[in-house]
C-alpha positions in Angstrom: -10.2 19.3 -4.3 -11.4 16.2 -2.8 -9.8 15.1 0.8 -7.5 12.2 0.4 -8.3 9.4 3.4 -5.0 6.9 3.1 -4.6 4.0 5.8 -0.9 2.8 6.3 -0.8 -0.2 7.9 2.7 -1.5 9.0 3.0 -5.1 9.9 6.5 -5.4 12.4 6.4 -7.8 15.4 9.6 -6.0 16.7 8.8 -2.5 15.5 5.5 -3.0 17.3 6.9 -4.1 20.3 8.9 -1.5 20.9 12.2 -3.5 19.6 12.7 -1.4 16.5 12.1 1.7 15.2 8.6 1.7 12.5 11.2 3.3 9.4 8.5 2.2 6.9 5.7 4.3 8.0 7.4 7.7 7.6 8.9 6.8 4.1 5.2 6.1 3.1 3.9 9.2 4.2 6.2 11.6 2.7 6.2 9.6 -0.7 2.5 10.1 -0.9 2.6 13.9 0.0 5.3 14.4 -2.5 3.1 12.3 -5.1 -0.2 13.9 -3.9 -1.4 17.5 -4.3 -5.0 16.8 -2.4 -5.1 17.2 1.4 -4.5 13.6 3.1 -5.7 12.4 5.6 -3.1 9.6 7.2 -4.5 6.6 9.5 -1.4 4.9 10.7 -1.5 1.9 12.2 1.3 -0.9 13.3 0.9 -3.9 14.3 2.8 -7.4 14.9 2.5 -9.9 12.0 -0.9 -11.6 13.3 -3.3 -12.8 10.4 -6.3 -12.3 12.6 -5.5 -8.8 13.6 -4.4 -7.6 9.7 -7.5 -8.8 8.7 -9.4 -6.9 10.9 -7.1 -3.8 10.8 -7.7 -3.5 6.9 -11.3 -4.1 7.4 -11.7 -1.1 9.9 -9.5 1.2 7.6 -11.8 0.6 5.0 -15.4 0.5 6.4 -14.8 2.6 9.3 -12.9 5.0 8.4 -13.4 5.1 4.4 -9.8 4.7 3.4 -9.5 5.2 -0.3 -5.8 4.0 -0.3 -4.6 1.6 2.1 -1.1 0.7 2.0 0.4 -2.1 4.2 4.6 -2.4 4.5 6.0 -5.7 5.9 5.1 -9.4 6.4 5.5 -10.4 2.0 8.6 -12.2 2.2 8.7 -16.3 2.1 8.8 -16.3 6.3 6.5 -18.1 8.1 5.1 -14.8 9.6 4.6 -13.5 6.7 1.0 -13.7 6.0 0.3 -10.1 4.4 -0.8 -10.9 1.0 -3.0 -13.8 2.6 -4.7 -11.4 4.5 -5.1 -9.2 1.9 -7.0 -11.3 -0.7 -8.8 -12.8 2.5 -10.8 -9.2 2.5 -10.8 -8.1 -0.9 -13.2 -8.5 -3.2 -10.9 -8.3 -6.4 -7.1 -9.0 -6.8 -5.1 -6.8 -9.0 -2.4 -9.0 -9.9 -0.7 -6.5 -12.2 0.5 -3.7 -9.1 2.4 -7.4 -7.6 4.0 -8.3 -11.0 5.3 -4.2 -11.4 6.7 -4.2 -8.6 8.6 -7.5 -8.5 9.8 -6.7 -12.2 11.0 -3.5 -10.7 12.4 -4.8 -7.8 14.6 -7.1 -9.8 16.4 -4.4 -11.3 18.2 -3.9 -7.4 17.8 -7.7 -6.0 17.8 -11.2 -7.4 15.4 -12.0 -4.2 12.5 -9.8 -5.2 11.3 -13.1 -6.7 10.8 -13.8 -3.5 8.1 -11.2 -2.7 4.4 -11.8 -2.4 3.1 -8.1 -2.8 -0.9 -8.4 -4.1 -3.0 -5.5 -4.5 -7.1 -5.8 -4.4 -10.0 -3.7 -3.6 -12.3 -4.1 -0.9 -15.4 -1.9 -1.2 -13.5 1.7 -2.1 -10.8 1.1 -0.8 -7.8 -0.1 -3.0 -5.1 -2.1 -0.8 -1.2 -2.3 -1.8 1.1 -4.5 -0.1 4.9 -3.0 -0.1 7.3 -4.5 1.2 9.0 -3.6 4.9 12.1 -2.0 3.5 12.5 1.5 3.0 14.8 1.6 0.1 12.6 -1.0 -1.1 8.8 1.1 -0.7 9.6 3.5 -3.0 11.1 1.0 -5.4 8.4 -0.7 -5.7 5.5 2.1 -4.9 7.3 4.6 -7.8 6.4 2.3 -10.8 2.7 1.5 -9.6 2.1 5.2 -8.5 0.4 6.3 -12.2 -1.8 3.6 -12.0 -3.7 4.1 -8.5 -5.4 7.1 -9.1 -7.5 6.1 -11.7 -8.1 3.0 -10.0 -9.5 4.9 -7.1 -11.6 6.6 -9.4 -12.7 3.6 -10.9 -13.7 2.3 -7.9 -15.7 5.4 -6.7 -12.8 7.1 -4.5 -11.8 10.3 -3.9 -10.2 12.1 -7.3 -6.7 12.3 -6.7 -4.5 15.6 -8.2 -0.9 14.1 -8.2 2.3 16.6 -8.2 2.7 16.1 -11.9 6.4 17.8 -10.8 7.3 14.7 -9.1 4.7 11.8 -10.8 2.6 11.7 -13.4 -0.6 9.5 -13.5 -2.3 8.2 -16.5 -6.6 8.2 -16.6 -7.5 7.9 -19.8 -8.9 10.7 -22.6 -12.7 11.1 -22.6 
């Protein structure tokens, strides 16, 4: 079974100052290794909401260290600090606009403001990047629904094959 290499950046400019606890980052991790039956290797990351930095954050977590999932949590909102998504399509090659419009479709079932969330997924190299939003209830509402998609999207992309927990998620690839 192929080794799983997922980044997880987490954009906070008070969790990263030591102001507030980073409750996004764990929530990621154990979703993943509940979805995942591979070995994983995490590369977790936060930073403060900085365009600059999340640009060259999610460049070094794919070409440096070969991420085939990265995940960032934070900075979609409507703020002026929030500049996730821009950074994202800013270093992607392709946008996925489909993982953004699942998960704000989902997200509406719990909050009339997901429609104002800016989650974009797109894939730089191998690597395919999600943006989730900072909220912990709110990760797995939105990462739950778009979960059966992103393994074969990694494997379209030449990624690692990931085995999910078919207990917990299923995936969908395709019959040959």
């Amino acid at each position: 079974m192929d080794i799983i290499n997922i980044g997880i950046l987490t954009l906070s400019d008070r969790a990263s100052s030591g102001l507030y606890e980073d409750k996004a980052t764990p929530v990621i991790e154990m979703l993943l290794k509940s979805y995942i039956k591979n070995d994983i290797v995490f590369h977790k990351i936060l930073i403060a909401d900085e365009y600059k930095k999340i640009i060259k954050t999610l460049k070094f977590l794919s070409d440096k260290k070969h991420c085939d999932l990265i995940i960032t949590s934070g900075g979609t909102g409507p703020a002026l600090r929030d500049v996730t998504p821009e950074a994202t399509k800013a270093v992607c090659k392709k946008i996925l606009p489909g993982f953004g419009e699942l998960m704000r479709k989902e997200s509406l079932k719990y909050v009339p403001t997901a429609i104002l969330s800016r989650q974009v997924a797109g894939i730089r190299k191998k690597s395919l990047i999600l943006n989730l939003p900072g909220n912990p209830k709110a990760i797995k509402e939105c990462l739950e629904p778009v979960f059966p998609a992103i393994a074969y999207c990694i494997d379209l992309i030449g990624g690692a094959f990931i085995q999910a927990n078919e207990e917990v998620i299923k995936v969908f690839r395709p019959k040959k």
